[in-house]
C-alpha positions in Angstrom: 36.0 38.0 -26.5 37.0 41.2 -24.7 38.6 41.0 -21.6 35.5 42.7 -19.6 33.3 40.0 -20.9 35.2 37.0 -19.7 35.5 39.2 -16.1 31.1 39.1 -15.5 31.2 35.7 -17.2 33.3 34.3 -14.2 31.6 36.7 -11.9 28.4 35.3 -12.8 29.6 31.7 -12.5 31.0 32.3 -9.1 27.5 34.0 -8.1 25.7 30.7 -9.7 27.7 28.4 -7.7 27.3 30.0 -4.4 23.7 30.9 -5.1 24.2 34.3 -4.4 22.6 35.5 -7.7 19.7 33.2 -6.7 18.8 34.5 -3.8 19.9 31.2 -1.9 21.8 31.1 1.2 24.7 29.8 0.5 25.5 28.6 4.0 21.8 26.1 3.7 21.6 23.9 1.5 18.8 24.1 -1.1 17.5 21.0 0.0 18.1 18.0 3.3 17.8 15.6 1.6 20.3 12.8 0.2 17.9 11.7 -2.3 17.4 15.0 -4.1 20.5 16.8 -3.5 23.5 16.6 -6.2 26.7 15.3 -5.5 28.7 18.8 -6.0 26.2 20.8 -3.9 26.5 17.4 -1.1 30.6 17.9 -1.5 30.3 21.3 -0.5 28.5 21.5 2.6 29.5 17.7 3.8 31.9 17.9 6.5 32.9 21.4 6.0 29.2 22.9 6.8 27.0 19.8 8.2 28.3 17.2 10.1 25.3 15.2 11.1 23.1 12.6 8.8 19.2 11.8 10.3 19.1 8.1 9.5 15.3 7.0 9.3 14.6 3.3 9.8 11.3 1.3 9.8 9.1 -1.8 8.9 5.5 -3.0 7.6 4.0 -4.3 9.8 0.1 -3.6 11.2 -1.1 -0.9 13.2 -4.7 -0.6 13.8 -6.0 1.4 12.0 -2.9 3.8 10.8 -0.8 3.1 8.0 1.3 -0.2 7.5 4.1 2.1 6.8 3.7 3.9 10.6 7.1 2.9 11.6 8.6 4.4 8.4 6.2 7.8 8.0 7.1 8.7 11.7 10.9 8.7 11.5 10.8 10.1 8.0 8.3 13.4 8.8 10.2 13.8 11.7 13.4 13.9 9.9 12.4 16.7 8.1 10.7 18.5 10.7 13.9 18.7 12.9 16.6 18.4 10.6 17.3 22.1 10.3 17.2 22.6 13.8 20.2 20.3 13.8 21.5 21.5 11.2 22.0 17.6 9.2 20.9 16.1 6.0 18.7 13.2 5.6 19.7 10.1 4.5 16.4 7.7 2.7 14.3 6.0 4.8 15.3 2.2 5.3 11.8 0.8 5.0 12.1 -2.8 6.1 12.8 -4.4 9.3 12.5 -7.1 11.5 9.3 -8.2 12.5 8.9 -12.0 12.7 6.2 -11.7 15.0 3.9 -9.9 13.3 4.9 -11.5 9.9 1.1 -13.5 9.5 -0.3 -10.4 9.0 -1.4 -8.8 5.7 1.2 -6.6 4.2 3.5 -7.6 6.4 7.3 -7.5 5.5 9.8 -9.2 7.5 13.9 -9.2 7.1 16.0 -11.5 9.2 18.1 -10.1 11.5 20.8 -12.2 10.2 20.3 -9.9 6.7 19.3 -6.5 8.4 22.3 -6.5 10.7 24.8 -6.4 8.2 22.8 -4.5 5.9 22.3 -1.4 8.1 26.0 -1.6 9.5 27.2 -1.1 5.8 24.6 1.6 5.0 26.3 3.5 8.1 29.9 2.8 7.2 28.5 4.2 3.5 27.4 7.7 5.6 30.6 7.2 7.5 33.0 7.3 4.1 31.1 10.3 3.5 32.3 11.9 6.2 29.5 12.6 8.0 30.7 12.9 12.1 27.6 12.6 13.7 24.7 9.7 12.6 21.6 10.0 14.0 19.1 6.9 13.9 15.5 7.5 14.3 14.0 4.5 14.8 10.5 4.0 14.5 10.8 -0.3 15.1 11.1 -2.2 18.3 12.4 -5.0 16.6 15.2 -3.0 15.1 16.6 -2.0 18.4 19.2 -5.0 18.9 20.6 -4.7 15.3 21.1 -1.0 15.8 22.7 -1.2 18.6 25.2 -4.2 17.6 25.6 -2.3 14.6 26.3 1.6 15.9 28.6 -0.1 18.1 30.5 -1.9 15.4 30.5 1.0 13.1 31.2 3.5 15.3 34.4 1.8 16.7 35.6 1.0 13.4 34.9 4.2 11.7 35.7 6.2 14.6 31.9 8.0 13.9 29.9 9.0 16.5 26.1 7.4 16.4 23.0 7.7 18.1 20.4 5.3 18.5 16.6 6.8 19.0 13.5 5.0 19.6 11.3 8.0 20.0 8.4 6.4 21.5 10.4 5.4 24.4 11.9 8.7 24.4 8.6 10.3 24.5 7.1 8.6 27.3 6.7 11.9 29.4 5.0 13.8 26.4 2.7 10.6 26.0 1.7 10.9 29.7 1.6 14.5 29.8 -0.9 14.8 26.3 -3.1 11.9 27.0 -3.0 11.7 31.0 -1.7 7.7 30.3 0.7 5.3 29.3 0.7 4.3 25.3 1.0 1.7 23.1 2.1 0.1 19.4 -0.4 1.8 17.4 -1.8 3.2 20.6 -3.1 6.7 21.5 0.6 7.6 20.9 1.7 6.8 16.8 -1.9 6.9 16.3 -1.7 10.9 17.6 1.7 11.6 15.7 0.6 9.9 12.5 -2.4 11.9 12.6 -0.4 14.9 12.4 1.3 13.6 9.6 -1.1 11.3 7.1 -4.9 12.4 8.4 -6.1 11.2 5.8 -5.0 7.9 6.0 -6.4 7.7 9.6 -9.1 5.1 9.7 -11.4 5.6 12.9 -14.1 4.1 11.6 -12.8 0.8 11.5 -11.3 1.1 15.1 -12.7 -1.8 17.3 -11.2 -1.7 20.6 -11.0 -5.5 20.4 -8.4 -4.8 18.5 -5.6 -4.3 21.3 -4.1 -6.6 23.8 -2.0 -5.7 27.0 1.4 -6.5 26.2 1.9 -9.2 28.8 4.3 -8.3 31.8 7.8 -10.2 31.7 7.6 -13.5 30.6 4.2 -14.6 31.5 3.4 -15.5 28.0 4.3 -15.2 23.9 2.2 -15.5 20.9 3.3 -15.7 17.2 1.6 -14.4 15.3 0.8 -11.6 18.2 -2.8 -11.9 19.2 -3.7 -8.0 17.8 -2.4 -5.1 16.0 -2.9 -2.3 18.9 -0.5 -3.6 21.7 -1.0 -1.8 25.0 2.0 -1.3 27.4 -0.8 -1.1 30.3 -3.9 -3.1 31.2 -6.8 -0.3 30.4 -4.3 2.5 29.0 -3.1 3.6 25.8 -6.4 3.5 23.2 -6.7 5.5 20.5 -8.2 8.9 21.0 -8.3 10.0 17.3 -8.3 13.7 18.8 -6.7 16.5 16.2 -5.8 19.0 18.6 -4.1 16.4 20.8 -2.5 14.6 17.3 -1.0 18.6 17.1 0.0 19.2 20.6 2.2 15.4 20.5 3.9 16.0 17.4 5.1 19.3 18.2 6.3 17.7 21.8 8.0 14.6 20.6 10.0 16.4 17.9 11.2 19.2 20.6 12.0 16.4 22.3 14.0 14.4 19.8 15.4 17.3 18.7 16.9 18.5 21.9 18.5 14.8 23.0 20.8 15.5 19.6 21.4 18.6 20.6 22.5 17.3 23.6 24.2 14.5 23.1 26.3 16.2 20.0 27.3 19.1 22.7 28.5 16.3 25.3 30.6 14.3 22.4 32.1 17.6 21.6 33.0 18.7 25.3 34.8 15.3 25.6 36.7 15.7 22.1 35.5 12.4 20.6 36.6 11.7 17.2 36.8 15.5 15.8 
């Protein structure tokens, strides 16, 4: 082969592998997430390029009338809503979590915390060895909270990785009050509005009852197992569904600018203080 042959041949292969011949920017990968990217393209952007992971964690459990899957959908399709404004990939979507109360209901799945625990802290040590620096959690489960936290904690002093626990619904209390002039709920106005940004057509208002809900009750005035309903109000005569599109819009948009400006934040402050570069 003569020697100007071999020259575009390795021209071209360098063009290919940067994905300049493409047309792909070869500073974005050409996709976020860990389940469809390969493991060369993954070894040349992680740590040199991206240094954050979005971590979306769930459960099945009921929620009115929205999808079983709510807690999962949420974190998932905000994942990729916001991860390249943070410039991170996405790790998959743990789907399971714990929800022993809620267990009785139909399609229910519950893990014990005794299993989930360890479980998630090895799935972050597994991001960890990849050498991700920062590991965002997006929670979308109440019930998950205490295990992340043990287990960010854990990790994150043993790994010397920095992580981030987010329950967005508790994040977005402001946006809640400020789109529906009132407090939320679990499978309230609230992940009803954001899930109808997300799934509409899996949206069922025609089978909303407002019997459905309860008033979560105020400290420890009283506990139910199975809980009582699926709609769980954090204030007596607050928090319903509305089922309204423009306001479903208008709280997705908010929560994600929200979500995505804590990272933002808290990333800049680890950085100021030089921990674990």
């Amino acid at each position: 082969m003569k020697k100007k042959h071999v020259s575009a041949i390795v021209v071209l292969s360098i063009l290919l592998l940067n994905g300049s011949f493409t047309g792909q920017n070869p500073d974005v990968p050409s996709t976020r997430e860990m389940n469809l990217i390969t493991w060369q393209e993954f070894s040349r952007f992680v740590p040199e390029k991206i240094e954050t992971v979005l971590l979306p964690v769930g459960s099945i459990e009921p929620h009115g009338v929205i999808p079983n899957g709510t807690d999962n959908l949420a974190p998932q399709a905000m994942s990729r809503e916001i991860a390249p404004r943070v410039d991170a990939l996405i790790a998959p979507t743990l789907n399971y979590g714990i929800t022993e109360t809620m267990a009785a209901y139909p399609g229910a799945v519950s893990v014990r915390a005794d299993s989930y625990a360890p479980f998630i802290a090895d799935i972050l040590r597994g991001l960890a060895a990849n050498r991700f620096k920062n590991i965002i959690i997006l929670n979308g489960h109440g019930g998950n909270t205490a295990a992340l936290k043990q287990a960010a904690t854990t990790v994150s002093n043993q790994c010397r990785v920095r992580i981030l626990v987010v329950n967005w619904w508790s994040l977005a209390s402001e946006d809640t009050l400020a789109v529906f002039d009132q407090n939320g709920g679990h499978a309230g106005n609230n992940e009803t509005a954001y899930m109808q940004a997300v799934v509409p057509e899996h949206i069922h208002p025609e089978q909303y009852d407002p019997e459905m809900a309860v008033v979560n009750p105020v400290g420890n005035a009283w506990y139910a197992v199975p809980v009582a309903a699926s709609i769980l109000l954090y204030e007596k005569g607050q928090g319903y569904p509305t089922f309204d599109r423009k306001q479903a819009e208008e709280y997705f948009r908010r929560v994600n600018d929200r979500v995505t400006n804590l990272i933002q934040e808290i990333i800049r402050k680890w950085d100021k203080a030089g921990l674990y570069r």
